[in-house]
N, C-alpha and C positions, 0 to 999 in steps of 0.2 A: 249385635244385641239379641239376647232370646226374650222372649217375652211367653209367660203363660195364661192361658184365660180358656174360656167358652165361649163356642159360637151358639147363639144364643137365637140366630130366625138368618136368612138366608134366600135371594132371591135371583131372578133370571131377566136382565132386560136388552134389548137391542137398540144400540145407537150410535146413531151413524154407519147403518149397515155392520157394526162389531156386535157380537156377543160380550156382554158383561157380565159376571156371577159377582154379585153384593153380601158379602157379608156381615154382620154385627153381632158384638159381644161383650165381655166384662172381661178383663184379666184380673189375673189373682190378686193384684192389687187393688181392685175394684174401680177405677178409671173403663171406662167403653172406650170401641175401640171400632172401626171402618172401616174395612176393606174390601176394594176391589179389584178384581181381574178381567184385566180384557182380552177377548180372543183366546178364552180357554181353551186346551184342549177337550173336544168331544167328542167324545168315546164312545162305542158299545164292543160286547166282544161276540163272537162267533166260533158254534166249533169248526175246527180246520179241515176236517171234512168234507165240510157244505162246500160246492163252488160258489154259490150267488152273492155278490158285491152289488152295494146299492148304486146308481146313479150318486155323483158327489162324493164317493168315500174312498178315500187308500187305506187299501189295505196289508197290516202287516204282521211276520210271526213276531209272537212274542213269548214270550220263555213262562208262559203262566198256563193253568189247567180250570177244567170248569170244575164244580160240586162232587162234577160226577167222576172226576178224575183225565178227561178228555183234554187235549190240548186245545187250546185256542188259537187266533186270529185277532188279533184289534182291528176296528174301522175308525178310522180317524173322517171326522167331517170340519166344513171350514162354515157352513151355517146352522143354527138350529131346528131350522126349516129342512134341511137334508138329514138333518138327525131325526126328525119328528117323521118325515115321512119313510124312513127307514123303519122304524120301529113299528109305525103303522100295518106296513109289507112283509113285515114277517110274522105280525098276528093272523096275517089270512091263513 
């Protein structure tokens, strides 16, 4: 079945030690509409250059480039709390 619409607000909660992304929206039919995901993939990317891997993240190549034309890296994490303190670590 396809279904079209807009996500319309969008949020992050932890339960049961899982990550959940909550969605809500309208389809084109105008019926709302709920969805969730658990255990997203969460991501950030890295140029492939850099050596430093966060604590908590695999990481791997992937066939994509940055803005600036540079290859990348994905880091895959399995909590949000190891995403958040990644991102933290590389503002310093």
């Amino acid at each position: 079945m396809d279904y079209q619409g807009f996500i319309l607000s969008n949020g992050q909660i932890i339960r049961k030690n899982a990550t959940q992304m909550v969605f809500q929206g309208r389809l084109s039919d105008g019926k709302r509409f709920h969805w969730t995901v658990t255990r997203p993939g969460l991501v950030f990317f890295m140029d492939r250059d850099k050596d430093w891997a966060p604590p908590g993240a695999f990481r791997k190549n992937v066939e994509l480039r940055s803005l600036r034309g540079k290859p990348v890296d994905a880091l895959y994490f399995q909590t949000t709390s190891e995403l958040n303190r990644a991102r933290k670590a590389c503002r310093i």
